[in-house]
FIGU-229020 format. One record per atom (N, C-alpha, C): z, x negated, y. Coordinates in steps of 0.001 Angstrom, whole numbers, plus 500000, padded with zeros to 6 digits. Layout:
<rs>
ZXY;...
</rs>
This chain:
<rs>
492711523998213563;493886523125213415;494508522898214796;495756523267214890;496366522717216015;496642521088216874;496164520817217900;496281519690218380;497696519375218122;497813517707218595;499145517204217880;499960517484219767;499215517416220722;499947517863221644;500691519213222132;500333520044221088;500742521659221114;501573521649220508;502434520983219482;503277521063218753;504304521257219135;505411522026218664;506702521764219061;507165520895219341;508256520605220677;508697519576220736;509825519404219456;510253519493218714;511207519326217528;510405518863216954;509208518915216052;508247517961215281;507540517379216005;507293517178217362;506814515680217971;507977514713218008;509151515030218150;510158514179218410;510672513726217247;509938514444215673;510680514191214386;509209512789214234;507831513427214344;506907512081214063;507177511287214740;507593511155216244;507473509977217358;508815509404216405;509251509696215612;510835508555215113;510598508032214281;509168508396213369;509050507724212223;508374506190212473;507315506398213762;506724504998214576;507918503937214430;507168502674213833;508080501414214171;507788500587214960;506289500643215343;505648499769215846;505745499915217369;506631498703218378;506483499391219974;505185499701220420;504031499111220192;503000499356220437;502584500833220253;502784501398219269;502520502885218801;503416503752219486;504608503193219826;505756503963220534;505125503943222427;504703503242222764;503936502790224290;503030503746224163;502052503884223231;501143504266223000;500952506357223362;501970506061222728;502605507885222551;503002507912224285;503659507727224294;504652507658225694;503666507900227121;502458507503226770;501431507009227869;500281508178227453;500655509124226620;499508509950226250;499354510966227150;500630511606227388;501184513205228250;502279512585228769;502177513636230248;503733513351230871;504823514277229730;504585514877228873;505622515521228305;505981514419227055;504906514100226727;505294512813225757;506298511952226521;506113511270227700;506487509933228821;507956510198228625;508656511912228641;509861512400228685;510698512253227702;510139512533226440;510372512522225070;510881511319224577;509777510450225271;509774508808224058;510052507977225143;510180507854226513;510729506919227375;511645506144227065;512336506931227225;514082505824226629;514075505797225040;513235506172224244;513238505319222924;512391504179223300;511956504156224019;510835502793224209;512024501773224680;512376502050225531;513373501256226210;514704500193225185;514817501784225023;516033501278223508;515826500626222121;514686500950222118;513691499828221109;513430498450221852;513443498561222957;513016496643223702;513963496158224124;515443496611223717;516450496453224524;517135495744222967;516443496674222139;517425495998220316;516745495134219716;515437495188220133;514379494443219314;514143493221220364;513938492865221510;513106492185222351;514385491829223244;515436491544223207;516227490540224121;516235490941225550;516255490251225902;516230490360227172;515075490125228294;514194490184228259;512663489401228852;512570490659229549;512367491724229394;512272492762229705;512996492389231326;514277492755231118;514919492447232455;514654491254233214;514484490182232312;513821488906233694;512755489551234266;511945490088233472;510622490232234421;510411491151235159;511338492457234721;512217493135236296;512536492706237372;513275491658236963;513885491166238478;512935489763239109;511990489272238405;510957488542238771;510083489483239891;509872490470239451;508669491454239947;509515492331240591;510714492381240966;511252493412241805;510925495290241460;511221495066240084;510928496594239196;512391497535239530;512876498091240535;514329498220239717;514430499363239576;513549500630239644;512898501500238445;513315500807236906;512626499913236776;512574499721235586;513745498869234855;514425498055235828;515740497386235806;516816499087235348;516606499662236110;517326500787235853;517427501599234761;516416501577233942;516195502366232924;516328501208232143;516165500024232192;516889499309231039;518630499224230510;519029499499231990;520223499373231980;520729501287231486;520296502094232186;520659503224231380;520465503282229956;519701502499229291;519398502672228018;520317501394227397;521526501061228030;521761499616227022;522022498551227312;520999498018228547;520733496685229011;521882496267229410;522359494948229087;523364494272230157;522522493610231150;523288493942232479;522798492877233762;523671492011233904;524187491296233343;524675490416233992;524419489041232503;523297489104232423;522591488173231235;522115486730232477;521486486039231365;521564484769231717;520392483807231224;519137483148231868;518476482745231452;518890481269230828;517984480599230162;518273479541229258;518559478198230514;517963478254231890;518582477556233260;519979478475233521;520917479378233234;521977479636233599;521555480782234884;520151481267235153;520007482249236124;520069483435236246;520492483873236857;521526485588236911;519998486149237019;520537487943236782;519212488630237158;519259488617238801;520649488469239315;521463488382240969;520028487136241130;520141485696240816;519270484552241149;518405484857241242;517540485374240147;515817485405239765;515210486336240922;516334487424241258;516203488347242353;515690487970243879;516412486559244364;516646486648245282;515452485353245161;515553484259244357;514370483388243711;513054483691244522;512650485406243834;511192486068244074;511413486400245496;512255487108246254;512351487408247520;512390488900247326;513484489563246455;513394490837245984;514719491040247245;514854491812248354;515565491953248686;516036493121248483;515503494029248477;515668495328247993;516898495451246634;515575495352245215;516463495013244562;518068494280244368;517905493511245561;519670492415245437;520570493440246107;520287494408246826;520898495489247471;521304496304246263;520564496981245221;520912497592243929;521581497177243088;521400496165242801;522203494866242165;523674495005242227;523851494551243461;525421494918244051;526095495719243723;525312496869243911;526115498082243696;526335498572241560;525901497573241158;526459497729239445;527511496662239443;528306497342238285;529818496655237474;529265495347237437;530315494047238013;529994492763237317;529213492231237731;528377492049238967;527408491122239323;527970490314240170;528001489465240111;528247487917241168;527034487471242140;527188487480243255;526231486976244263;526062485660244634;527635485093243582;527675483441244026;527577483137242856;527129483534241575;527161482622240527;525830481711240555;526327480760240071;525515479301239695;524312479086238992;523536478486238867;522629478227237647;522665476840236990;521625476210236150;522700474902235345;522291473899236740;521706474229237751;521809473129238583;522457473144240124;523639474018239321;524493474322240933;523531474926242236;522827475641241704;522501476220243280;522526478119243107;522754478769243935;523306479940244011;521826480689244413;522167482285244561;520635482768244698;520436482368246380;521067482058247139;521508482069248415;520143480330248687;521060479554247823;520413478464248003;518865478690247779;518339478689246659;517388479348246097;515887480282247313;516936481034248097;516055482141249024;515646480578250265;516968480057250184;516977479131251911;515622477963251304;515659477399250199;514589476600249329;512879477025249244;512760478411249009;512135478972248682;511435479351250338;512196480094251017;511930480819252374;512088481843252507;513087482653251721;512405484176252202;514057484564252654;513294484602254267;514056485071255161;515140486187255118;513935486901255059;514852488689254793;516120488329253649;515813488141252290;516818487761251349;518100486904252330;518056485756252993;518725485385253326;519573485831254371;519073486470255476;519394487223256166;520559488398255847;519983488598254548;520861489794254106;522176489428253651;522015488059252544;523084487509252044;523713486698253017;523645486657254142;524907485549254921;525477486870255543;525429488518255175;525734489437255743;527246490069254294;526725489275253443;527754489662252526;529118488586252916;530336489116251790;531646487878252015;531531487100251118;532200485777251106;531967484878249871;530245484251250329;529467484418251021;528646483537251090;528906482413251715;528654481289251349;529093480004252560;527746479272252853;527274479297253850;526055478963254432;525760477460253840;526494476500254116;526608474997253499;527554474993252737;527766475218251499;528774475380250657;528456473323250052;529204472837249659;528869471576248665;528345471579247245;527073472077247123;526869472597245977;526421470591244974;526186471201243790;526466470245242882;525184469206243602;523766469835244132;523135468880244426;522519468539245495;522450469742246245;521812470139247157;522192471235248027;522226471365249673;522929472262250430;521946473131250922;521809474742251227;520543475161251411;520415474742252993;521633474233253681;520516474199255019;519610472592254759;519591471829254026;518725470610253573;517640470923253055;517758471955251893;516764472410251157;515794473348252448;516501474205253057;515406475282254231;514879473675254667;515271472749255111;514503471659256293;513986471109255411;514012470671254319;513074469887253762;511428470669253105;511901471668252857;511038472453252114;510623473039253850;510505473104254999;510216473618256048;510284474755256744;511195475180256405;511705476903257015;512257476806258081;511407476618259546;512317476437260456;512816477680260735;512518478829260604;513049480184260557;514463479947260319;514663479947259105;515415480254258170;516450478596258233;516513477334259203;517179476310259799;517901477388260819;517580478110261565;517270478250263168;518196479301262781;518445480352261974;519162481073261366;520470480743260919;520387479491259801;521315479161259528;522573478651260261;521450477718261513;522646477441262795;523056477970263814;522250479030263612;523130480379264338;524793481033264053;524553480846262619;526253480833262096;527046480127262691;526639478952263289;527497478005263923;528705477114263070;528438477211261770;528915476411260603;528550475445259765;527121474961260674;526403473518259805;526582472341260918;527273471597260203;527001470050260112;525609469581260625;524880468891261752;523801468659261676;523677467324261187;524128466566261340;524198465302260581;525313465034259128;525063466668258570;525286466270257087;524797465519256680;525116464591255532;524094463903254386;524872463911253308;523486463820252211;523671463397250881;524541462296250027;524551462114249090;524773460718248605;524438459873248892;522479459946249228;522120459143249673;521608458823251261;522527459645251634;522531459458252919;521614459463253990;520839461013253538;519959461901253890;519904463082254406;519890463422255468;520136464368256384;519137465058256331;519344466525257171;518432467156257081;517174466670257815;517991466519258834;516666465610259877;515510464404259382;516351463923258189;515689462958257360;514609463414256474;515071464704256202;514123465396254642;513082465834255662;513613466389256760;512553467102257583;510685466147258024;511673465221258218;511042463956258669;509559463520257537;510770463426256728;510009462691255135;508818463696254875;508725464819255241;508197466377254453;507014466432255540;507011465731256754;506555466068257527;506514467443258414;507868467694258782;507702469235259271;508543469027260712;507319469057261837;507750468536263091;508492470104263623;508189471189263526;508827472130263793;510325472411263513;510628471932262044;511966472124262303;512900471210262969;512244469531263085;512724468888263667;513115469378265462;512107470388265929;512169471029267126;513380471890267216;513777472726265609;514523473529265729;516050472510265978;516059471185265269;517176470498265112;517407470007266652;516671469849267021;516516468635268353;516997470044269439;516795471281269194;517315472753270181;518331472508270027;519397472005268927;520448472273268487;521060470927269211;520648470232269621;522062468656269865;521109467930268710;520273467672268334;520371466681266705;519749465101267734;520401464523267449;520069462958267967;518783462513267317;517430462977267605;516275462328267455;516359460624267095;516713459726267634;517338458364267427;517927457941266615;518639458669265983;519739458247264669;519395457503263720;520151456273263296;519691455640262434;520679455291261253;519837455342260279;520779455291259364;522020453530259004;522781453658257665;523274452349257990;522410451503257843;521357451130257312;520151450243257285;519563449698258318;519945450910259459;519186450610260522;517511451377260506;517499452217259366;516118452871259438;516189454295260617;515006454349261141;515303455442261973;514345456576261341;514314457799262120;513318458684261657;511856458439262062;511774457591262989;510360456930262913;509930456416261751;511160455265261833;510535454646260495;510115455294259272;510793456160258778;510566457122257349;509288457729257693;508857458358259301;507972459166259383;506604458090259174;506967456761259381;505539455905259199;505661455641257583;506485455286256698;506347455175255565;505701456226254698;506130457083255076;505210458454254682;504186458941255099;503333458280255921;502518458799257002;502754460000257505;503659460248258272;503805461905258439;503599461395260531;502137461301260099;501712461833261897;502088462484262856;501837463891262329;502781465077263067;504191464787263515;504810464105262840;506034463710263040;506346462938264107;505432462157263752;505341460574264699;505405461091266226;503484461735266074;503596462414267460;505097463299268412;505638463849267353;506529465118267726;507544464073268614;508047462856267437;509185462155267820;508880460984269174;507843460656269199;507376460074270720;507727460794271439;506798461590271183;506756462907272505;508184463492273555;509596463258272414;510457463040272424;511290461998273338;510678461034273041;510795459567273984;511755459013272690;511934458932271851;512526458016270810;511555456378271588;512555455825270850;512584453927270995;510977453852269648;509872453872270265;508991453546269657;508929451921268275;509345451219268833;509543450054268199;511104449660267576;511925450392267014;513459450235266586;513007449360265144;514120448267264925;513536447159263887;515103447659263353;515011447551261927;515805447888260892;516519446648260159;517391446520259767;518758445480259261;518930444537258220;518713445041256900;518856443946256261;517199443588255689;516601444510255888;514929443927255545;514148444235257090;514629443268257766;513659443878258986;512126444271258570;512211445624259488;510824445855259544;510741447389261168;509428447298261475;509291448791262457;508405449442261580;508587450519262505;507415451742262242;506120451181262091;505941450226263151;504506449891262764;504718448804261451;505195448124261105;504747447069259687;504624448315258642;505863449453259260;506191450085258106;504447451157257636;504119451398258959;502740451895258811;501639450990258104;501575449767258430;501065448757258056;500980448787256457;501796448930255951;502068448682253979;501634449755253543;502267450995254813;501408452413253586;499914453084254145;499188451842254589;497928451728254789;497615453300255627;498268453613256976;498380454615257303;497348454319258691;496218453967258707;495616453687260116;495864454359260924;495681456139261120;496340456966261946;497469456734262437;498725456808261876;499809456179262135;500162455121263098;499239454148262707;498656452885263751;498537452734264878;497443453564265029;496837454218266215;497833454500267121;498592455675266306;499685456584267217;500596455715267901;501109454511267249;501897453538267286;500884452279268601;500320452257268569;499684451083269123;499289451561270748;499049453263270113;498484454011272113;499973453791272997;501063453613272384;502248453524273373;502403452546274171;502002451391273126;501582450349274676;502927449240274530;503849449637273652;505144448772273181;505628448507271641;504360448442271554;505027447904269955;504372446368269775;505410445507268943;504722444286268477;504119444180267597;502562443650267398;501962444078266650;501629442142265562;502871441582266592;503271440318265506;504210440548265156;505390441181264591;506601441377264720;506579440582263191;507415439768262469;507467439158260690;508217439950260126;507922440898259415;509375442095258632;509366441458257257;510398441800256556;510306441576255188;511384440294255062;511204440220253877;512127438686253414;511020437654253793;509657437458253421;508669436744253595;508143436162255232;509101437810256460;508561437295257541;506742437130257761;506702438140256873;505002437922257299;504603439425258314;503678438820259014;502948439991259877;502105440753259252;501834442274260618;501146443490259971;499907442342259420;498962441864260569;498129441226259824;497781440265258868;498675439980258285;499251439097257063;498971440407256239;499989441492255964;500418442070255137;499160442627254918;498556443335256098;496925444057255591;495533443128255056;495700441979255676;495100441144255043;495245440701253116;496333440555252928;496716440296251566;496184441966250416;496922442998251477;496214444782250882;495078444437250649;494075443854251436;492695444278251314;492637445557252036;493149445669253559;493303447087254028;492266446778255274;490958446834254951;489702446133255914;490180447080257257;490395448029257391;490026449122258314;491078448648259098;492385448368258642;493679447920259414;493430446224260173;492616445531258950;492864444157260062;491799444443260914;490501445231260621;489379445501262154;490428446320262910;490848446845263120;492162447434264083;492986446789265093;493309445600264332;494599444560264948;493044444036265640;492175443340264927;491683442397265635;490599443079266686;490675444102266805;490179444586268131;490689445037269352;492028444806269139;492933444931270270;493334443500270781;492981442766270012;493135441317271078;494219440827270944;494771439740270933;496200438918270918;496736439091270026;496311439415269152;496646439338267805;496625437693266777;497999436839266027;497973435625265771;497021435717264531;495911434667265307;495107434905263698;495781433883262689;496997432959262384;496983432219262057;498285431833261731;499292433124261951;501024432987261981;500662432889259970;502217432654260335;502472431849258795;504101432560258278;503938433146257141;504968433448256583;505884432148256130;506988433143255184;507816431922254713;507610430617254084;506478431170253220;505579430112252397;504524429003253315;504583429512254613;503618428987255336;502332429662254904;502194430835254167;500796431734254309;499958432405255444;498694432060255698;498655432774256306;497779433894256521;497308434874257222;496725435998256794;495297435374255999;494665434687256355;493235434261255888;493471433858254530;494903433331254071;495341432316252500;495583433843252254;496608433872252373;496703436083251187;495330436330251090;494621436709252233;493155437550251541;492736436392251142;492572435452251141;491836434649249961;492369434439248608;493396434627248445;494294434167247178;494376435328246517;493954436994247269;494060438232246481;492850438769246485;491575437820246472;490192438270246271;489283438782246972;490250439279248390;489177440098249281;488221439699250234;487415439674249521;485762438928250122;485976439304251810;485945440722251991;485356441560252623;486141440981254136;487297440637253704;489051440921254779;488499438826255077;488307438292254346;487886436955254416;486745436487255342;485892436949254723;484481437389255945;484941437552257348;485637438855257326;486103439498258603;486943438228259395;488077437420259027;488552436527259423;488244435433260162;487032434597259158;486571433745259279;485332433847260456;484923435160261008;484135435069262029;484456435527263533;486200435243263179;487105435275264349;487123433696264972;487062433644266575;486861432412267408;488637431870267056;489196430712266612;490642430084266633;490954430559265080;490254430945264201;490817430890262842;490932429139261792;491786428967261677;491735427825260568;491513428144259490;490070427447258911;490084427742257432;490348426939256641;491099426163257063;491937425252256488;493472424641256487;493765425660257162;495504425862256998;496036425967256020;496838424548255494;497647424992254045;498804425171254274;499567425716253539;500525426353253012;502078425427252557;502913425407252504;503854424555252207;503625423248251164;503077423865250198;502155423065249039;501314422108249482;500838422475250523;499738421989250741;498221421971250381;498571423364249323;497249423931249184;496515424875250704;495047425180250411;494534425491251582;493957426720251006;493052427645251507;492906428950251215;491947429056250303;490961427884250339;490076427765249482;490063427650248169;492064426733248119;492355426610247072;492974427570246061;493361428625247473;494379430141246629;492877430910246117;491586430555246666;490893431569246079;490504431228244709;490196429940244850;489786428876243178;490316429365241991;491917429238242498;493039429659241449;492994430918241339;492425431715242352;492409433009241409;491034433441240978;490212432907240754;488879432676240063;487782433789241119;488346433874242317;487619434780242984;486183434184243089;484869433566242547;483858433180242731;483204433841244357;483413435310244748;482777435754245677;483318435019247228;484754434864246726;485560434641247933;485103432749248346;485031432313246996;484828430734247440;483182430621247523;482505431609247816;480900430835248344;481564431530249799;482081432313250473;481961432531251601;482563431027252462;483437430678251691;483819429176252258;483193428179252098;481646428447250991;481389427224250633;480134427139251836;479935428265252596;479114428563253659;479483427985254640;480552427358255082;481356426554256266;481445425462256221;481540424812257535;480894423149257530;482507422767258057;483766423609258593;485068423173258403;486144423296257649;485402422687256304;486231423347254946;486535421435254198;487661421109254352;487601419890253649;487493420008251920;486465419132251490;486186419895250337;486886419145249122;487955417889249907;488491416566248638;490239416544249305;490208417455250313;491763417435250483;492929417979249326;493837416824249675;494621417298247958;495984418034248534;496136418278247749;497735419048247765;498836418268247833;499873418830248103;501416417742247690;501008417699245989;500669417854244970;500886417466243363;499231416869243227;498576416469244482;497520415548244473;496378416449244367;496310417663243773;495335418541243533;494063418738244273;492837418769244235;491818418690245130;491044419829244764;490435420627245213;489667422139245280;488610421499243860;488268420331243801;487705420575242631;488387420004241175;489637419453240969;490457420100240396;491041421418240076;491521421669241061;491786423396240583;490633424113240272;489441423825240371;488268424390239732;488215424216238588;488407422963238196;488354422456236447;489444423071235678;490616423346236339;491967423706235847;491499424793235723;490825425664236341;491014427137235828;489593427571235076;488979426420234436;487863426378234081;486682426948234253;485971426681235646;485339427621236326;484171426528236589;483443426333235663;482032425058236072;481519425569237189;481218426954237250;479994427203238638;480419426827239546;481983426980239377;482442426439241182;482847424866241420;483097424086240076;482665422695239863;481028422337240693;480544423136239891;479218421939240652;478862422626241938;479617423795242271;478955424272243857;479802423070244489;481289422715244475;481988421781244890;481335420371245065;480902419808244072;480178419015243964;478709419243244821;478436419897244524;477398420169245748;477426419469246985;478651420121247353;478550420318249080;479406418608249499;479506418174248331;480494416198248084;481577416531248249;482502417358246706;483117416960246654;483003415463245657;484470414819245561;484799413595245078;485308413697243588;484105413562242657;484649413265241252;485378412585241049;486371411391241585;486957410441241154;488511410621241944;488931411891240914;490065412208241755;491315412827240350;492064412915240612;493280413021239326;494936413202240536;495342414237239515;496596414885240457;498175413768240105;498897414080240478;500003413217240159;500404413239238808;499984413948237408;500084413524236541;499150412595235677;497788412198236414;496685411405236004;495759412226235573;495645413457235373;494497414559235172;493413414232236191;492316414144235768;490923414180235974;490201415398236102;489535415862236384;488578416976236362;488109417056234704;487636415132234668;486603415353232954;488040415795231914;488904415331232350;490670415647231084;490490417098231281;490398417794232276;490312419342232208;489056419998231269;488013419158231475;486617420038231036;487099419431229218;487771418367228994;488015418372227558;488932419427227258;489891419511228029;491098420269227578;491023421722227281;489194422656227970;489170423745227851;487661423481226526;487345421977226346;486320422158225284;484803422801226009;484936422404227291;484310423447228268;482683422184228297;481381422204227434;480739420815227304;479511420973228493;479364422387228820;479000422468230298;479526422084231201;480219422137231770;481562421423232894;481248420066232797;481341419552231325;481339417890231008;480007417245231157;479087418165231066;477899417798231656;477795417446233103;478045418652233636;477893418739235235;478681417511235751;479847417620234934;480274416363235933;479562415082235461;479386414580234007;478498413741234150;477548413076234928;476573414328235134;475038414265236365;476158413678237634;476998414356237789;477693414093239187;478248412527239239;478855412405238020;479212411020237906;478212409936238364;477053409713237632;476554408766237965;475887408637239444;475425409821239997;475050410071241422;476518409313242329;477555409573241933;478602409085243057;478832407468242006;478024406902241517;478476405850240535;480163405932240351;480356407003239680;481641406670239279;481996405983238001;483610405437237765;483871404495236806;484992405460237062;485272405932234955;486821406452234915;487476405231234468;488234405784234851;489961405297234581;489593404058233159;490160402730232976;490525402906230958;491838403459231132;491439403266229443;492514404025228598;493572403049228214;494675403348227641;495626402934226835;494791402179225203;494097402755224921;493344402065223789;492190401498224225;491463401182224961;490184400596225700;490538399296226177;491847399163226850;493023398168227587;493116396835226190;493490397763224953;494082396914223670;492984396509223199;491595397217223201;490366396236222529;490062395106223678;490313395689224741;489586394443225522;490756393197224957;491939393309225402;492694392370225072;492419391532223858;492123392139223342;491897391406221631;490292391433221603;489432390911222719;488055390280222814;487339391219222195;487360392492222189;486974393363221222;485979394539222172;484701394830221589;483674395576222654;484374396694222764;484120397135224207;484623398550224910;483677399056225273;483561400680225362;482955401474225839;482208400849226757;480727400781227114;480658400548228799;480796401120230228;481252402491229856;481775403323230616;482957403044231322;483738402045231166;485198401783231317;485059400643232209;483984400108232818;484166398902233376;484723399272234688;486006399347235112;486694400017235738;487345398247236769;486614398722238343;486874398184239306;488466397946239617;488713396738240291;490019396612240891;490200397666241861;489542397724242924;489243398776243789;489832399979243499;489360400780242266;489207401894241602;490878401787241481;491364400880240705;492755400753239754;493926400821240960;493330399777242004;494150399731243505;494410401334243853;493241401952244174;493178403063244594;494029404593243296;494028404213242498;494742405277241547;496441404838241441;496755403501241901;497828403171242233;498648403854243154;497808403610244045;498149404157245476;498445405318245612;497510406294244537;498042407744244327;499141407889243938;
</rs>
């Protein structure tokens, strides 16, 4: 029997037509180079009627143009369009097919400046991406415009942000960019560069004239962005430079260093602090609170051992509220930042706050138990001082219904016989949460400090009318003088 490869080509070419399947048609095609000849461009012309267009994206993805070519001899349109609006011209230059974008050209109908759905051209795309050569080639064609105003983005922003100082250094060789273009939002390249951390192209900008210093209308500089971001490299680059280490910004004051300060950037810190001119009390913010305020309240341990090992640092400045670093970390739980504070020589641990609450009291209220034994360890902690609304640390204990720290309070004397400016008691709290532990404890406590509550509104009307009262109520002038007085 004759093999099926000996056959005439007239009955291989009559069976290879009856195949429907591309698979079987591939199949053939890949058997003999005399087959490959035969059934090539039916393969083609079968994926070209059957299969859309994918074929050609992934040509010009992969830089095939062999195979771009034989799609198009067999049929293909090039000048198709992905479901983003991207030319086979885009996807070309996208991958870094330079070659291919050279072939390209030379067919009916291709555009080198058409768009995709997000306004950027293949041009933009190469400068985004990096690939040099592509770009190189295309600022060699006409109709390219190096900074054109595209719908969102300009490629010499996109090369600096994405970090191509190559391909910056190139672009301003044209001698047609703007270096202090910006965005909408009023973002320069120098800015993206900054933000991205890419001290090199900032080198390429700063070759060019670019004002290292520039600040935006805010008053933010490129320091500042480079500490919000922690971008080190940057930092270093822009010192190195001699930029104004300490520049304070406009309608929210703040520097590089607070700004390092919030995005818990210790490095940053460092870099900032070896110059030898920065204030490391400076109040930024609406609040006016310091780095060590602000890291204190973080819980950013590593940052306040930082400040407080450089010395002269205020242990004790006070924001707007009159907070101060020791009240934030106590009022936001952090044992650790509290500790650390409190075994600083000139700390008050008893500095209150506009209120006239004290730190002991921001920790109570926030039920931090760990934070209030470290205070209950200190012999300069007033333990019955009240607030402006009369409040006393063991009130706000009862208020937030917290017995353990009731009777540690009691412990150390505080004063059961105490009630805020609306007549609340500690025992009105331990009823009000139903809390009959609490009502115990204070009990035991009661009679140890012989206390006498308050009467009542109905205790008042039996006595009046000769009628037995509680004996609990035999309530001193003294006592009545003294709740007056409150």
């Amino acid at each position: 029997m004759a093999s099926f490869s000996t056959l005439p080509t007239e009955l291989v070419v009559l069976i290879g037509g009856l195949l429907e399947d591309r698979k079987d048609i591939n199949a053939l095609t890949r058997a003999t180079r005399r087959f490959y000849g035969l059934f090539n461009d039916s393969l083609y012309q079968d994926y070209v009627q059957h299969h859309g267009n994918s074929g050609l994206i992934w040509a010009a993805e992969h830089g095939q143009q062999r195979t771009m070519q034989l799609f198009s001899e067999n049929g293909a349109d090039l000048n198709i369009k992905t479901g983003r609006d991207e030319t086979l011209f885009i996807l070309a230059a996208k991958y870094g097919h330079a070659g291919l974008l050279r072939w390209l050209l030379l067919q009916d109908g291709v555009d080198p400046t058409a768009e995709d759905k997000d306004g950027r051209t293949a041009f933009s795309h190469a400068c985004r991406i990096g690939h040099i050569e592509v770009v190189s080639f295309l600022l060699t064609l006409d109709g390219i415009e190096p900074n054109p105003p595209e719908k969102y983005e300009t490629p010499f922003r996109l090369a600096a942000e994405c970090g191509h100082a190559a391909i910056v250094r190139l672009l301003l060789a044209t001698g047609r960019i703007n270096l202090e273009d910006e965005d909408k939002h009023t973002w320069s390249a120098m800015f993206r560069a900054t933000v991205k951390n890419h001290p090199a192209v900032l080198q390429v900008l700063a070759d060019h004239g670019a004002n290292l210093d520039y600040a935006g209308d805010r008053g933010i500089t490129l320091l500042h962005y480079a500490a919000i971001n922690s971008s080190t490299e940057v930092m270093r680059f822009l010192l190195s430079q001699g930029v104004n280490p300490d520049p304070i910004s406009i309608d929210n004051p703040s520097t590089p260093f607070t700004r390092s300060v919030t995005s818990h950037s210790l490095n940053a810190i460092k870099i900032l602090l070896a110059t030898g001119k920065v204030n490391y009390d400076f109040p930024s913010g609406f609040t006016r609170s310091t780095p060590l305020s602000d890291a204190a309240a973080a819980g950013y341990l590593d940052i306040v051992q930082e400040l407080l090992n450089r010395g002269g640092v205020n242990l004790n400045s006070k924001d707007i509220h009159r907070h101060t670093p020791l009240f934030r970390a106590a009022g936001a739980g952090h044992a650790q930042v509290v500790e650390l504070l409190l075994a600083q020589k000139g700390i008050l641990a008893d500095g209150p706050d506009f209120k006239g609450q004290t730190p002991l009291m921001a920790a109570i209220r926030g039920r931090h138990t760990d934070v209030v034994n470290i205070f209950l360890q200190r012999e300069d902690v007033d333990w019955n001082s009240p607030d402006r609304n009369g409040e006393t640390p063991l009130l706000v204990a009862a208020s937030v219904n917290k017995e353990a720290i009731v009777e540690a309070l009691l412990v150390k004397g505080a004063r059961i016989d105490c009630c805020d400016q609306y007549g609340r008691t500690p025992f009105a709290w331990a009823r009000w949460w139903e809390n009959d532990e609490m009502m115990r404890i204070l009990g035991d406590y009661a009679r140890l400090q012989r206390y006498k509550r308050p009467m009542s509104v109905r205790d008042r009307v039996l006595l009046m009318e000769g009628r037995r009262i509680s004996p609990m109520v035999a309530v001193t002038e003294e006592f009545k003088d003294r709740v007056r007085t409150q």
